[in-house]
C-alpha positions as CSV (number, residue, x, y, z in Angstrom):
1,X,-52.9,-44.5,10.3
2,X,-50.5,-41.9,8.5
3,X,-53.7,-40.3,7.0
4,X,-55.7,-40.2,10.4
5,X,-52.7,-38.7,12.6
6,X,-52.7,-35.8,9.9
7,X,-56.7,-35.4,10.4
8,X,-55.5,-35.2,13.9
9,X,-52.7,-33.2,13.9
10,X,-54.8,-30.3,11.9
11,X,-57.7,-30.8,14.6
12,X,-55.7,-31.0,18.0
13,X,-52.9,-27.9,16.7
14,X,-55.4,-25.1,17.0
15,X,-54.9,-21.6,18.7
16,X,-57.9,-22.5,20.7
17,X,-57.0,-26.0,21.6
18,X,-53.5,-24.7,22.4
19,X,-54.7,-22.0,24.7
20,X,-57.2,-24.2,26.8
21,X,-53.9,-26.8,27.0
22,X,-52.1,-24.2,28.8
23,X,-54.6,-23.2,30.4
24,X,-55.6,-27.3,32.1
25,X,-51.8,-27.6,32.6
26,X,-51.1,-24.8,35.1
27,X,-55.0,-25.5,36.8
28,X,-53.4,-29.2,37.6
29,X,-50.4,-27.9,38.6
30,X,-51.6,-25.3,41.4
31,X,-54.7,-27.4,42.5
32,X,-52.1,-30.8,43.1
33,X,-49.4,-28.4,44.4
34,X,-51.5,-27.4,47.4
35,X,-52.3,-30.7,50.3
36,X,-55.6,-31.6,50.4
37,X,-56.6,-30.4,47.1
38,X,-56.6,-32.5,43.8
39,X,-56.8,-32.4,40.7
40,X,-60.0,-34.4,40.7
41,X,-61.6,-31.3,41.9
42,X,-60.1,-29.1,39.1
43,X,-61.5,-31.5,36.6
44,X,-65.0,-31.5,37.9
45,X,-64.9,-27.2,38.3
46,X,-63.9,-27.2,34.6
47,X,-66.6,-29.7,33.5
48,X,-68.9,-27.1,33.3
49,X,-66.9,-24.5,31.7
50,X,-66.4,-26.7,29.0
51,X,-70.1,-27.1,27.7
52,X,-69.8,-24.1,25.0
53,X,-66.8,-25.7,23.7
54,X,-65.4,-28.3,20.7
55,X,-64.8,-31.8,21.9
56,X,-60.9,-31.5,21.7
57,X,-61.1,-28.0,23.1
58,X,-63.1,-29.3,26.1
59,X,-60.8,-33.0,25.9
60,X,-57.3,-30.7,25.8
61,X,-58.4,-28.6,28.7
62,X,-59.1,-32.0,30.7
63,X,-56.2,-33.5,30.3
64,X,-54.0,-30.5,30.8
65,X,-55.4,-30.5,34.3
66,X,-55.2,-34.5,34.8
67,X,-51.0,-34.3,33.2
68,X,-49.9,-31.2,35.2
69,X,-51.9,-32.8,38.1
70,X,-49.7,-35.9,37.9
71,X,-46.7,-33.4,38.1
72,X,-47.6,-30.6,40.4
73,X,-48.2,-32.9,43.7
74,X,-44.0,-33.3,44.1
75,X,-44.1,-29.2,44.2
76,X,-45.3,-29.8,48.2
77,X,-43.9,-33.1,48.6
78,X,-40.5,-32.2,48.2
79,X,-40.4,-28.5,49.6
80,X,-42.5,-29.4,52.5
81,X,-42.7,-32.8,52.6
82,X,-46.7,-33.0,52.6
83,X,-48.1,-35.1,49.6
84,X,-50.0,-32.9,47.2
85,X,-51.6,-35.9,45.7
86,X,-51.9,-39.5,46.7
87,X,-50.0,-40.4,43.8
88,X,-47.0,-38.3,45.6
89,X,-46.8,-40.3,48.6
90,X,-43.5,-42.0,47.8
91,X,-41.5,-39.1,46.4
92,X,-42.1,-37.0,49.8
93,X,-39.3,-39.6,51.6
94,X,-36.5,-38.9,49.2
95,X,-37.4,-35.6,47.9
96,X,-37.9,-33.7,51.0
97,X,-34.9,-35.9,52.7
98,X,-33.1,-34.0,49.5
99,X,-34.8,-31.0,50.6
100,X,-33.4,-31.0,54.1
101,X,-29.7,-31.3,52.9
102,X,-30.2,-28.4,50.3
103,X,-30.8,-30.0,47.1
104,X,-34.5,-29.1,46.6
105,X,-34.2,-28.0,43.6
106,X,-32.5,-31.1,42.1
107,X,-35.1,-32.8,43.6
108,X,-38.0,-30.8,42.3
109,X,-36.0,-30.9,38.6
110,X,-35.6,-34.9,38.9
111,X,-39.3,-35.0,39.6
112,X,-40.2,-33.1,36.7
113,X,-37.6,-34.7,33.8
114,X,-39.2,-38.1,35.3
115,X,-42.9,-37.3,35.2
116,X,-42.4,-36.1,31.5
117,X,-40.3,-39.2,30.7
118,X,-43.0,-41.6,32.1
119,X,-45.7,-39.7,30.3
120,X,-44.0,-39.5,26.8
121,X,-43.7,-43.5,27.2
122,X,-47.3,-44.4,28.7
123,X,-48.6,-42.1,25.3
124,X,-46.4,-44.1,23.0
125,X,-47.9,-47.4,24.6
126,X,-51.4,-45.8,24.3
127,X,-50.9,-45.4,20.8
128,X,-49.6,-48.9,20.2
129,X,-52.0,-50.9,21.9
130,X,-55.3,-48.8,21.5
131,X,-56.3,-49.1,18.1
132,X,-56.1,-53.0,17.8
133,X,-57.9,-53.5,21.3
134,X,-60.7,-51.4,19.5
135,X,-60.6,-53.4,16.8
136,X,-61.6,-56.5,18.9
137,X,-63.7,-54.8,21.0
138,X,-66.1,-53.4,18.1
139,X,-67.6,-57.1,16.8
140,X,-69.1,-57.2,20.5
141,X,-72.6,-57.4,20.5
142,X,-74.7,-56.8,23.3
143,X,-74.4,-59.8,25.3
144,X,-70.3,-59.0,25.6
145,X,-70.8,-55.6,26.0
146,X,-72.9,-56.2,28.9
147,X,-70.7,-58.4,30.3
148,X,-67.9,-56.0,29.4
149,X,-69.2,-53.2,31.5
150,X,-70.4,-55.6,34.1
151,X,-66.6,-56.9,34.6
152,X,-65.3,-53.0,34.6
153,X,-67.8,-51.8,37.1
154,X,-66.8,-55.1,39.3
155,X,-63.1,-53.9,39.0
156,X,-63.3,-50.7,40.4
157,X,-65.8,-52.2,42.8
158,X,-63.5,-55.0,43.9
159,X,-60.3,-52.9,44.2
160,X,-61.7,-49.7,46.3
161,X,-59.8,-49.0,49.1
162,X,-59.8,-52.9,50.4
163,X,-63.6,-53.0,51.1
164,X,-65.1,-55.4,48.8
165,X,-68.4,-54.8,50.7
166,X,-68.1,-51.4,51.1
167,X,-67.2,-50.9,47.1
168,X,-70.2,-53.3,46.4
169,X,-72.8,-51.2,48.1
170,X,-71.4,-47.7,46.8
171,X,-71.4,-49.3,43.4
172,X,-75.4,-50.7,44.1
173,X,-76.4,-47.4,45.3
174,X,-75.1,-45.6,41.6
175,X,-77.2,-48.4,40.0
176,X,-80.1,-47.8,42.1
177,X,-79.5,-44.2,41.1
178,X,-79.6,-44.2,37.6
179,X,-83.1,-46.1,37.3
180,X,-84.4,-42.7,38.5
181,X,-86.4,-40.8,35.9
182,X,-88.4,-42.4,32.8
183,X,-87.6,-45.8,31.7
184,X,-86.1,-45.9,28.5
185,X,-88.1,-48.6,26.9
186,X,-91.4,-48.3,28.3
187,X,-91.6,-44.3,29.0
188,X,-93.0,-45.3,32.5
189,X,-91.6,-43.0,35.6
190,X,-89.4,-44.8,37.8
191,X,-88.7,-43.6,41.4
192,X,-89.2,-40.2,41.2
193,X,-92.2,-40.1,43.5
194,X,-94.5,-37.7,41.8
195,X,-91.8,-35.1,41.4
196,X,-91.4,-33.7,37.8
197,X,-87.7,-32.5,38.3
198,X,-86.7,-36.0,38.8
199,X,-88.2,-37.0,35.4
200,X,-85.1,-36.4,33.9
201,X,-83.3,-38.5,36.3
202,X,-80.8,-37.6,38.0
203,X,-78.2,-35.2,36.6
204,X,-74.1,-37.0,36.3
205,X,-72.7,-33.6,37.0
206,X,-74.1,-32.9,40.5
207,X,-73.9,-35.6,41.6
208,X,-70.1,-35.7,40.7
209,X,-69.4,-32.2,41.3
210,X,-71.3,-33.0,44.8
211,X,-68.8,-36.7,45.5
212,X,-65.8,-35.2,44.8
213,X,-65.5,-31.5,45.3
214,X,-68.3,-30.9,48.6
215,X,-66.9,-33.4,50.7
216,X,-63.1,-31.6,50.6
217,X,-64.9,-28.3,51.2
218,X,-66.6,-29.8,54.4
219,X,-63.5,-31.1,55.7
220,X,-62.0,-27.3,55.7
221,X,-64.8,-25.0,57.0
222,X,-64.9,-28.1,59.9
223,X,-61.6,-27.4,60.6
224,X,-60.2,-25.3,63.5
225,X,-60.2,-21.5,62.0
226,X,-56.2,-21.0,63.1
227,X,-55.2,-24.1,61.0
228,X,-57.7,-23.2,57.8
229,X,-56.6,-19.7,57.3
230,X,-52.7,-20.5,58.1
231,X,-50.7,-20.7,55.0
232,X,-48.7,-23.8,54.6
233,X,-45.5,-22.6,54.5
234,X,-43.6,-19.5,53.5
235,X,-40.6,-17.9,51.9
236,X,-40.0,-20.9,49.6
237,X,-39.7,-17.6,46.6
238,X,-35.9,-18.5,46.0
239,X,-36.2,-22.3,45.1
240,X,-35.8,-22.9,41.5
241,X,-35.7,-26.4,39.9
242,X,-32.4,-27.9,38.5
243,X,-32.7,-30.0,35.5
244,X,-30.8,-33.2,35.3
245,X,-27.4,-33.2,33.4
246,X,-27.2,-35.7,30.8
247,X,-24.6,-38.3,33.2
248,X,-27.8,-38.1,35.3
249,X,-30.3,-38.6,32.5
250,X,-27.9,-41.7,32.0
251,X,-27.9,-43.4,35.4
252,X,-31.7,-42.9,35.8
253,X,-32.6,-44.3,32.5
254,X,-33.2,-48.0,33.6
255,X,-35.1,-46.5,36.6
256,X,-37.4,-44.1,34.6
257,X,-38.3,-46.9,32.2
258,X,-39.2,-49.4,34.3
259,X,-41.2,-47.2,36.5
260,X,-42.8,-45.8,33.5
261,X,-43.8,-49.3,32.6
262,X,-45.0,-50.7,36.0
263,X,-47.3,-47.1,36.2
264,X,-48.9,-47.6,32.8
265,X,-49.7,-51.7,33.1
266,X,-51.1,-50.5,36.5
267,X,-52.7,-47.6,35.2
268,X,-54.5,-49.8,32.4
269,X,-56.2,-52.0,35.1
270,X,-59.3,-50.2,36.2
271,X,-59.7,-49.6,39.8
272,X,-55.6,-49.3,40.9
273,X,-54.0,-45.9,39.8
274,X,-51.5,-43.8,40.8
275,X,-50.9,-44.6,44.5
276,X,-50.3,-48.5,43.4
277,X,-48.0,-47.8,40.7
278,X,-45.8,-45.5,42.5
279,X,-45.0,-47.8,45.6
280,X,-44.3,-50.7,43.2
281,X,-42.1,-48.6,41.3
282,X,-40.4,-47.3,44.3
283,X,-39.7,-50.8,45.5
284,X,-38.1,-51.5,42.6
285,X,-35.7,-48.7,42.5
286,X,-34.9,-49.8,46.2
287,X,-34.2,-52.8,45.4
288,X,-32.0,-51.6,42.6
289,X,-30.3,-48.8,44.7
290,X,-30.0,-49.5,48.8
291,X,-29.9,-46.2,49.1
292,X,-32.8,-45.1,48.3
293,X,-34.9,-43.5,51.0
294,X,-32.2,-41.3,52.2
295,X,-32.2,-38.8,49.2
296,X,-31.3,-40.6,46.5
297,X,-32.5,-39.1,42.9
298,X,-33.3,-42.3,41.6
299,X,-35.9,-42.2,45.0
300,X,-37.6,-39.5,43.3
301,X,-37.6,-40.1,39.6
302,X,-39.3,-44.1,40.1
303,X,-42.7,-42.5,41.5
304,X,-42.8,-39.3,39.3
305,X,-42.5,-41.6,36.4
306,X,-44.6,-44.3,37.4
307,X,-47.5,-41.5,38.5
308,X,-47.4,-39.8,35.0
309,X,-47.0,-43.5,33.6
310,X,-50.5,-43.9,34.9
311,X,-52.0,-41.1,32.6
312,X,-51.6,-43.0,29.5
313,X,-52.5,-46.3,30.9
314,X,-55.6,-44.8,32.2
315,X,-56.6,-44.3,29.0
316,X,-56.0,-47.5,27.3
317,X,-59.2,-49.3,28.9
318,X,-61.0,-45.8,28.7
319,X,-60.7,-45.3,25.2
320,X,-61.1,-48.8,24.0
321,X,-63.5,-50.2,26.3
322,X,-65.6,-47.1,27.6
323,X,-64.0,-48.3,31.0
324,X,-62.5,-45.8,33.5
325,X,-59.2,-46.5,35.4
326,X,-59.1,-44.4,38.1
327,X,-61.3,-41.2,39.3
328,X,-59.8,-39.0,37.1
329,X,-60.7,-40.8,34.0
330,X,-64.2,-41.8,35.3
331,X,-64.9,-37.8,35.5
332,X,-63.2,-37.6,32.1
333,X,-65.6,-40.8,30.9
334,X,-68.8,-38.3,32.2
335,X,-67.4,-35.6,30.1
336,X,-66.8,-37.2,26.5
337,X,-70.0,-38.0,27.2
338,X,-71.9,-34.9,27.7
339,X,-70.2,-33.5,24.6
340,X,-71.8,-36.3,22.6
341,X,-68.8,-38.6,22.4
342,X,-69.5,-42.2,24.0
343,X,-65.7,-44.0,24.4
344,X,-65.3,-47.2,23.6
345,X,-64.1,-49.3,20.3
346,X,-67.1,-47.1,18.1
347,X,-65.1,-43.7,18.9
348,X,-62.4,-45.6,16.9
349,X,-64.4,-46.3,14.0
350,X,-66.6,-43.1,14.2
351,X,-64.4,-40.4,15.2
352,X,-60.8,-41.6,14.6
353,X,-59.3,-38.2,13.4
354,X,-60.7,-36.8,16.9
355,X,-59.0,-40.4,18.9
356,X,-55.8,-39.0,17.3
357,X,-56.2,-35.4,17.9
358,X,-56.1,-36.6,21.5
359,X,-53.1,-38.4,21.3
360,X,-51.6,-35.5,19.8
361,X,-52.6,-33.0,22.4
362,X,-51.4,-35.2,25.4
363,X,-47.8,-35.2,23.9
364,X,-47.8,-31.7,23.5
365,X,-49.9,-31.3,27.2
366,X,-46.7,-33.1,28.4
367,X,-43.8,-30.4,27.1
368,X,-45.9,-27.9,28.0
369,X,-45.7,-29.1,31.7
370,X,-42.5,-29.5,31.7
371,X,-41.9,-26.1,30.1
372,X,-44.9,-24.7,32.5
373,X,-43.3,-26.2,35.9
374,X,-39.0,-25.1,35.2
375,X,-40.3,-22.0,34.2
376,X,-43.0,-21.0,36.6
377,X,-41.7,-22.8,39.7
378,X,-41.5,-20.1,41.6
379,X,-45.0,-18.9,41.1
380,X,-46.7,-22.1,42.1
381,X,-44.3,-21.8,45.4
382,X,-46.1,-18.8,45.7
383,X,-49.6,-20.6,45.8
384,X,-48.5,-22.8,49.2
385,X,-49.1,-19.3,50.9
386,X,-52.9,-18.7,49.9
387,X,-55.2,-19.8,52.8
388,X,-57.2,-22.5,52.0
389,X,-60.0,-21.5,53.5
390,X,-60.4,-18.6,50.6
391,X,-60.0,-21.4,47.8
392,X,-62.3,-23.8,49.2
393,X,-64.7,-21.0,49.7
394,X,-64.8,-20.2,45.7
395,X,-64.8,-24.0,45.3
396,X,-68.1,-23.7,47.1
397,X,-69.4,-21.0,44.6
398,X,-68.4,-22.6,41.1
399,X,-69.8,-26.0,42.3
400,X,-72.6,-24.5,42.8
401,X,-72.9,-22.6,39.8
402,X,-71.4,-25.7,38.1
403,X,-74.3,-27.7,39.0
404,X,-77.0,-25.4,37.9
405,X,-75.6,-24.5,34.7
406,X,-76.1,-27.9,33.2
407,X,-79.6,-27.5,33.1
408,X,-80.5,-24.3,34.5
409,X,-82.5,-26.8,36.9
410,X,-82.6,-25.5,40.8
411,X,-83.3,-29.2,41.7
412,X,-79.6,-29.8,40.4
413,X,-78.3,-27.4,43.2
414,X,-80.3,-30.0,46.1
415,X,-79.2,-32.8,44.4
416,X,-75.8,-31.2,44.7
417,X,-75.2,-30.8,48.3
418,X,-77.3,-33.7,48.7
419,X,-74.5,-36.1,46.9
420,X,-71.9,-34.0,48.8
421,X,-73.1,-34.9,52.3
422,X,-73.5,-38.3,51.3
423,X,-69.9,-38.3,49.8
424,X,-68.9,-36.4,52.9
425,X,-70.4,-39.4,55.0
426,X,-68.6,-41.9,52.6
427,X,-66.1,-40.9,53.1
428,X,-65.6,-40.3,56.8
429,X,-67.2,-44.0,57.2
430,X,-64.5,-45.5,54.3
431,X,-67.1,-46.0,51.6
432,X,-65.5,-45.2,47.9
433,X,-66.8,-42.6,45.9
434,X,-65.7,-44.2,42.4
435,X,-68.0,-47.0,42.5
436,X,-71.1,-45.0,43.1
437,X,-69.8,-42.5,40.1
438,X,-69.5,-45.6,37.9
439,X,-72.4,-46.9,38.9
440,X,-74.7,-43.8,37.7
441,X,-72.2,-43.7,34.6
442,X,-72.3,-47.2,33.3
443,X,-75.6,-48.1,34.5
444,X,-77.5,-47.1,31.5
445,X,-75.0,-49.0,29.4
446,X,-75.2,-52.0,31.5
447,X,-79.4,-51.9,31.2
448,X,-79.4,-51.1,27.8
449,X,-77.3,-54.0,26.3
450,X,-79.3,-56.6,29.2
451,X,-82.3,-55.5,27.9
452,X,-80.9,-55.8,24.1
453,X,-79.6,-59.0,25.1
454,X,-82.8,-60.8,26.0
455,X,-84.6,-59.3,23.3
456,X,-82.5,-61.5,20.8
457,X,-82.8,-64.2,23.3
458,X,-86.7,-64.0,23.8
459,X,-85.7,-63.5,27.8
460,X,-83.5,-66.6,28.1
461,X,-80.8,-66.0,30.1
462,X,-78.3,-68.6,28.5
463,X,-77.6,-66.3,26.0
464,X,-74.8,-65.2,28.7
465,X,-73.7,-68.7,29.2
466,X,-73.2,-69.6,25.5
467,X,-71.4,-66.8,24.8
468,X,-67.8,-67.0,25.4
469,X,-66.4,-64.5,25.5
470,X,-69.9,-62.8,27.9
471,X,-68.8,-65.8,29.6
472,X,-65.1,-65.2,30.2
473,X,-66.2,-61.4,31.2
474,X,-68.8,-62.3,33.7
475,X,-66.8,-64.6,35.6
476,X,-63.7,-62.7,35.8
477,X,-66.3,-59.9,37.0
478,X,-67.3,-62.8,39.7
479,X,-63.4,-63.5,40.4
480,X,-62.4,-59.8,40.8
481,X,-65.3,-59.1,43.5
482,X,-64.3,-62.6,45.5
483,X,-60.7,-62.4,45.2
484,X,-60.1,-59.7,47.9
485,X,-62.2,-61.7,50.4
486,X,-60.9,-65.0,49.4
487,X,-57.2,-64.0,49.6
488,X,-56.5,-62.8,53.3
489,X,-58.6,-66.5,54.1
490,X,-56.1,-67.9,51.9
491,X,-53.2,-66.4,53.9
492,X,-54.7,-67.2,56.8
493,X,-54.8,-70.9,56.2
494,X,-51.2,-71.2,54.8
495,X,-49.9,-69.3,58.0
496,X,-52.0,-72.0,59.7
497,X,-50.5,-74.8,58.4
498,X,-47.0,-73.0,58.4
């Protein structure tokens, strides 16, 4: 391990890797800072800027943005008590309450202190747990890893936004997807109705730059002109953030550990992320202190911890198993794998110095935000003022040139705005976007190791039964798709009988 984190250290400490570090933190910080905008969206605008890049390079830049994401929502949350991201929801109730009786910048310098804190601790557990989890995972064969992948997509399917229907469909529909283009064993064309552009199949970027990035830019130009051109808020220049003293450091200790505990054990399970972690986390520090929820520190530092707990446990599942936790590290998933790197226990065996090098950048990605946010705070005030009308209109141009630099295909520009009405609908309708992404990501997986599968079998499906462990992953897979329509008819019998 000692020789492998040097191999890392000497690959991730770079000028280069360094610069596009910086460069991913302050992107995630401004893009989560303003409402409405995410740092989803930064992630897919840099995909494509990444492509004439090193892996770590492109890896570093990534997770600058999805770190200083994780951080810059409480920015608006506490100063105008509008959640920047999802994942801020809960520190808006004590941080702008703080706001409102003049300690904004105590609030905004708890927030900070507890986002690093929880990422520092989620890394160290990402760096305990990953390697042997790997180390299991790599004596799968293809029946397991089928049934792996099948029991990740059905995760994420089963836990989008309460819909078990609704996730199952989206999911089907990125399936369906991905058997567009040639078949992979027998070189026939599938679906593509006599067109040759659609020989390739169809294209992971677009259609992710198209989910997640059209659909937000819709929502603004729809939006009454007054409202999209009037900044959020102004004169907020003057606020500067107030680190913790050490007594405080001391008092939130027990808070900032256990959030940063309960966000990455969330984070690890695929489908729940940042939004789960922090209200659980802020339950507990209510329960701890009464108070909270009327400006109480410890009301800020249990979500900002728990949120940026979520980072490292994100990457536990993603890493080891090739299985995303949340949005952020299914885009993530798409880009290790258009630079050639396919997570999952083999990146451990085949490209361990690089597994490292990433550990080591997301510990230095962390002081850099914390550096980045006490010392730039009142620039990124600064960025509340721009219209968003003007951002989302050069959203709209680098998508688009996003989208056709992948391939230089025009078909990738229609397929484009074609997935970004149908996000756009998805959305609006309460559909998830994940499951569809997932779907077009893991599908050739999932095919590939089926088809593998019965080969060794000579087509008899009890190779699936026999297997144990396929077993134990296919019917948790069946478990984690029934159990959000089985439990509110299990509630409604007890109350029933109650």
């Amino acid at each position: 391990m000692l020789e492998l984190f040097a191999q890392g250290m000497s690959i991730a400490i770079t000028v280069e890797n360094l610069i596009f570090m910086f460069l991913g933190c302050i992107l995630g910080i401004v893009f989560s800072a303003i409402p409405a905008l995410t740092f989803s969206t930064a992630l897919i605008l840099l995909i494509p800027l990444t492509f004439g890049l090193s892996p770590v390079a492109a890896i570093s830049v990534l997770l600058g943005v999805f770190a200083g994401g994780m951080t810059g929502g409480s920015i608006s949350s506490v100063l105008l008590g509008i959640p920047g991201t999802p994942s801020a929801a809960a520190t808006v109730i004590d941080g702008y309450a703080m706001t409102k009786k003049g300690q904004g910048g105590k609030a905004l310098g708890v927030a900070i202190y507890s986002s690093i804190f929880g990422g520092l601790v989620s890394l160290a557990v990402l760096i305990l747990v990953a390697q042997p989890i790997a180390g299991i995972a790599i004596k799968f064969g293809p029946p397991e890893m089928f049934a792996l992948v099948v029991f990740g997509l059905s995760t994420i399917v089963g836990l989008s936004e309460g819909s078990v229907v609704k996730g199952l469909l989206s999911g089907l529909v990125g399936l369906l997807l991905c058997t567009i283009g040639l078949d992979p064993v027998m070189g026939m064309q599938r679906y593509t109705f006599g067109m040759s552009n659609l020989m390739i199949g169809v294209g992971l970027m677009p259609v992710m730059i198209g989910m997640f990035a059209l659909p937000e830019v819709i929502d603004s130009f729809l939006t009454a002109s007054k409202n999209r051109n009037k900044p959020l808020e102004k004169n907020k220049k003057k606020v500067k953030a107030s680190f913790p003293s050490l007594r405080e450091m001391r008092k939130l200790f027990p808070t900032n550990l256990k959030a940063s505990i309960i966000g990455t054990l969330v984070g690890a399970i695929p489908g729940t992320g940042g939004p789960i972690a922090v209200f659980m986390a802020y339950d507990v520090a209510k329960k701890s202190n009464p108070k909270v929820g009327t400006g109480e520190i410890d009301g800020v530092a249990a979500p900002e911890s728990a949120n940026n707990g979520v980072t490292g446990g994100a990457l536990i599942p993603l890493l080891t198993l090739g299985i995303p936790g949340d949005s952020a590290t299914a885009i993530m998933l798409g880009a290790l794998m258009i630079h050639g790197l396919v997570p999952g226990p083999l990146l451990f065996r085949d490209n361990g110095p690089l597994v490292y090098a990433i550990f080591i950048s997301l510990f230095i990605i962390n002081l850099m935000v914390l550096a980045i946010q006490f010392g730039g705070m009142k620039l990124f005030v600064k960025v509340l003022d721009i219209p968003k009308a003007n951002l989302m209109a050069m959203i709209l141009v680098v998508s688009v040139v996003g989208a056709f630099a992948v391939n230089l295909n025009y078909a990738d520009i229609v397929i484009m705005f074609a997935a970004g009405f149908l996000g756009y609908l998805m959305k609006r309708y309460g559909f998830p976007v994940v499951p569809l992404i997932l779907g077009l990501v893991l599908g050739g997986i999932i095919e590939d190791n089926f088809r593998k599968s019965l080969v060794f079998s000579d087509g008899s499906y009890s190779i699936f039964l026999t297997n144990p462990f396929a077993l134990v992953f296919l019917t948790l897979a069946v478990v984690m798709l029934l159990a959000p329509t089985v439990k509110p008819w299990l509630a409604a019998r007890k109350a029933k009988k109650a």
